[in-house]
N, C-alpha and C positions, 0 to 999 in steps of 0.2 A: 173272761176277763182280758185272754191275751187280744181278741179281737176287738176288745174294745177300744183298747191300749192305740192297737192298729189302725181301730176307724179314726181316732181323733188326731192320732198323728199327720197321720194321710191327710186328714181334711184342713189341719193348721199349719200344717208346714209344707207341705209337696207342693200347691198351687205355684208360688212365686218361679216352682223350676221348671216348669212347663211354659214362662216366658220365656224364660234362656234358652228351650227346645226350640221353642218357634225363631227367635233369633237366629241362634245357628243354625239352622235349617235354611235362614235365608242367607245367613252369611257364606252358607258350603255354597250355595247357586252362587251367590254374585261373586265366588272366587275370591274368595276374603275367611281369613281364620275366625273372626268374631270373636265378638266378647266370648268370658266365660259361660258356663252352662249357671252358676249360679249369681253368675252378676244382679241379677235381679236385688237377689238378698244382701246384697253389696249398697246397693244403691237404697234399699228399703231401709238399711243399718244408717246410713250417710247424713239420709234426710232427716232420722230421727233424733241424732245429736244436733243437727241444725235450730239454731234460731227462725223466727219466723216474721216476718214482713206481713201486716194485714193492714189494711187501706182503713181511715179512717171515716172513708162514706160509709162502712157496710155495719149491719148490725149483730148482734148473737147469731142468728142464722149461718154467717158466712164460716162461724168457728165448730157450731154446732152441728150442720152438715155432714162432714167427714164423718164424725162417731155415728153420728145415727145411720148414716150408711152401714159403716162397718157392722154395729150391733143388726140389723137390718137381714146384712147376707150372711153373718154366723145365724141367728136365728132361724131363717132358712136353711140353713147346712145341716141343722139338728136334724131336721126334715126328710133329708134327703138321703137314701139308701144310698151304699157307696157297694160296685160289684156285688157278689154273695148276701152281704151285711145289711143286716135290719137297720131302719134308720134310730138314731137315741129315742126321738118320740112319734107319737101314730096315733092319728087319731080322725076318725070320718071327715071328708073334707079337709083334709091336711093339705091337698094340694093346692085350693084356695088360696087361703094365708101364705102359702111358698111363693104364688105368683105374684101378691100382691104386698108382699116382703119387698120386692122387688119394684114392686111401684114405690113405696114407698120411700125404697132409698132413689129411685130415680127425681122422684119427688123436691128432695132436700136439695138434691145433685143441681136440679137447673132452678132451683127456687134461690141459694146460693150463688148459682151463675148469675142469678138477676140480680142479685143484691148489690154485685161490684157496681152496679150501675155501667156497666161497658156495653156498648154496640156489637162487638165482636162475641163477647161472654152469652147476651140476650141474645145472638145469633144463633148459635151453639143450643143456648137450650130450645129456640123454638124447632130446629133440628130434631134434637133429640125424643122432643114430645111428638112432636108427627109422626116418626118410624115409628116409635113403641105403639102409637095408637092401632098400628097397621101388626106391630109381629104378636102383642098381645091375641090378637083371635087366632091367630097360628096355634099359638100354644096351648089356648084351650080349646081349640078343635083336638091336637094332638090329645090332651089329659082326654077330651069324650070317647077317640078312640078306645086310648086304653083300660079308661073306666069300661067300654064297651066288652074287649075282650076279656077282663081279667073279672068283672063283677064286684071289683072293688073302687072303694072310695077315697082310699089309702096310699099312698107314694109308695110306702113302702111296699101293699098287696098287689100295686100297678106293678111294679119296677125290679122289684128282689127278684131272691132263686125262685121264686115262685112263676116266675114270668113263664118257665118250660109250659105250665099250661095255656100259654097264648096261642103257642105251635095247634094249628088247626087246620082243616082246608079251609081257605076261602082268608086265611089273614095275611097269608106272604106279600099281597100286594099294598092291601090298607098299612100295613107295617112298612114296606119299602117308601110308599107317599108321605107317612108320615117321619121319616127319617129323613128325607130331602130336604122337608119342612121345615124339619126341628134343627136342620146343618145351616140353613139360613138364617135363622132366627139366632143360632150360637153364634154366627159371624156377626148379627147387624147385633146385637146386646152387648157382645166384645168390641167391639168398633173396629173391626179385622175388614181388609179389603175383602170384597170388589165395595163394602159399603162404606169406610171408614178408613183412613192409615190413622194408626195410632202413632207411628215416627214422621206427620206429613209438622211442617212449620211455618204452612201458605193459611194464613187466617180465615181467608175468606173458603177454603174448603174443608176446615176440620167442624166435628161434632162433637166428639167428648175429650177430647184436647183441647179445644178451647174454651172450653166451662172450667177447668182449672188451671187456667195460665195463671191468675191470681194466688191461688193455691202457694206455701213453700213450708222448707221445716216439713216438723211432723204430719201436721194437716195430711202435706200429699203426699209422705210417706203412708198415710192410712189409707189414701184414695188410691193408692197401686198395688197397695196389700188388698185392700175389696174387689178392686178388676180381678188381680189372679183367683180369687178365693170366688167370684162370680164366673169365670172363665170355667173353675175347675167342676164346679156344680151343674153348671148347665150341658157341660161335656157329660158328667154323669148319665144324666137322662139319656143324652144319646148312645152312650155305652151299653146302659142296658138293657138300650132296646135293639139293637147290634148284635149283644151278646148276651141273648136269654136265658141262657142254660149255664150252669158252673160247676167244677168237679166236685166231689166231697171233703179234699183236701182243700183246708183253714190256709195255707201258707201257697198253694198251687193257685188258689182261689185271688188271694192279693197279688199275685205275683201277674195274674193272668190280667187284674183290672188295671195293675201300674202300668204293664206295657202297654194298653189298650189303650189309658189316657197318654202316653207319651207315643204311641202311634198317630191319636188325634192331632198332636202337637204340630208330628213332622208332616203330617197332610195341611194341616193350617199353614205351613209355611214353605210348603211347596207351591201351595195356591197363590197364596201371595207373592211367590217369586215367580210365579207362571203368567199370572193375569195381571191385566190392570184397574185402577178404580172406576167404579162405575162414573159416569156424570151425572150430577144430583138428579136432576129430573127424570132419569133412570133408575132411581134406588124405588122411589114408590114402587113401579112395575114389578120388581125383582120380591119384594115385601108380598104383594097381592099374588104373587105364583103361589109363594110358602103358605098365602093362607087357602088359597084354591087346593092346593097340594092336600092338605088337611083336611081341610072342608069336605073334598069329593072322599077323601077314606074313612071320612065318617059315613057320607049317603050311602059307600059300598055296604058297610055292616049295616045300615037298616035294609036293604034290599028285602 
């Protein structure tokens, strides 16, 4: 009970502060104290007493959007084991619907961006649909791997404590490819640089900042609560495939995935204060590595 208590905590409330990591992280490099660690949930609280401004071209879709995103990546979240922890539900082929969870709120996301009727908005989303078509085979190269190693069908049988028996000969390097892989795909899903700034305000080079400039009020209070809450999911996966094994202690165990994920954080935003964005015509490239990366560690386990 106490871990369950734990899993849903973790997965409804922790996300939004894992912006604030990656903020200060960049605020420590650029020599700036930065916002607080929980501003996020500052600004998530702000926008929800807000009023809301909605354009009088656009139709149910542009309001409808938001939630079904949100409802979209909770759904998903159920899904998804978190460290040690079974996920709430499991079931053959679970990882399907998880990825496609995710189409689905991408789906509303630029379907919404078209609605405003804007040049800039319809920018943004044909943006957005080209990458995904590209990080999509990544990730289910990555799921064949680990359907491969693990004999399951299950996120939870991929992912959980159970991953100790992936340790084999012949999987350290399929496992290292496909973590490259799946580092890229976290960044271009998150819209984190070298593919994305999420703080950039030049129209003509954002992708999922300007699908909701229309956006205000709650609306994009709900569209920054789904980025964190998609940000913290998709780090999952790469956590535990990072870190396979976990002690037997319940409370060693959360403690060991929280820093794991706020490790993730301060490397995201070290990257981002190290590097710069890519130039679009460069993001394809950087996309078809992550799927090559995946791809060849799948051909390695059929050898």
């Amino acid at each position: 009970m106490i871990n369950l208590i734990i899993h849903l905590a973790l997965f409804l409330i922790f996300p939004p502060f894992l912006l604030g990591v990656i903020n200060k992280t960049k605020a420590l490099f650029a020599g700036r104290k930065g916002a607080p660690f929980f501003q996020t949930y500052y600004d998530i609280f702000k926008l929800l007493r807000k009023g809301m401004v909605i354009s009088s071209t656009t139709t149910w879709i542009f309001g409808a959007a938001p939630l079904i995103t949100l409802s979209a990546v909770l759904t998903a979240g159920t899904l998804m084991p978190l460290g040690s922890s079974p996920a709430l539900f499991s079931f053959t082929g679970d990882f399907l619907l998880f990825a496609y969870l995710f189409g689905l709120a991408r789906f509303f996301t630029t379907t919404a961006a078209l609605d405003t009727g804007s040049a800039f908005e319809g920018m943004g989303a044909s943006r957005e649909v080209t990458f995904a078509a590209l990080t999509e085979p990544a990730l289910f190269f990555a799921f064949l791997v680990l359907v491969k190693l693990s004999g399951s069908l299950t996120l939870t049988g991929m992912l959980s404590s159970n991953f100790d028996s992936l340790i084999y000969p012949g999987s350290t390097a399929p496992l290292v490819m496909v973590s490259i892989g799946l580092f890229i795909v976290f960044l271009t899903e998150n819209s984190r640089i070298p593919v994305d700034d999420p703080n950039t305000h030049l129209e003509l080079t954002m992708i999922h900042e300007v699908m909701i400039l229309d956006h205000s009020g709650p609306l994009l209070g709900i569209i920054e609560y789904a980025s964190s809450l998609k940000l913290f999911l998709l780090g999952s996966i790469l956590l535990n495939i990072i870190i396979p094994a976990y002690t037997h202690s319940l409370w060693l165990n959360w403690f060991i995935f929280t820093m794991a994920m706020i490790g993730l954080s301060v490397i995201v935003g070290i990257l981002e204060s190290s590097i710069a964005r890519l130039k679009m015509p460069r993001v394809p490239s950087l996309l078809i590595a992550a799927v090559l990366l995946c791809g060849s560690a799948f051909i390695l386990l059929l050898r």
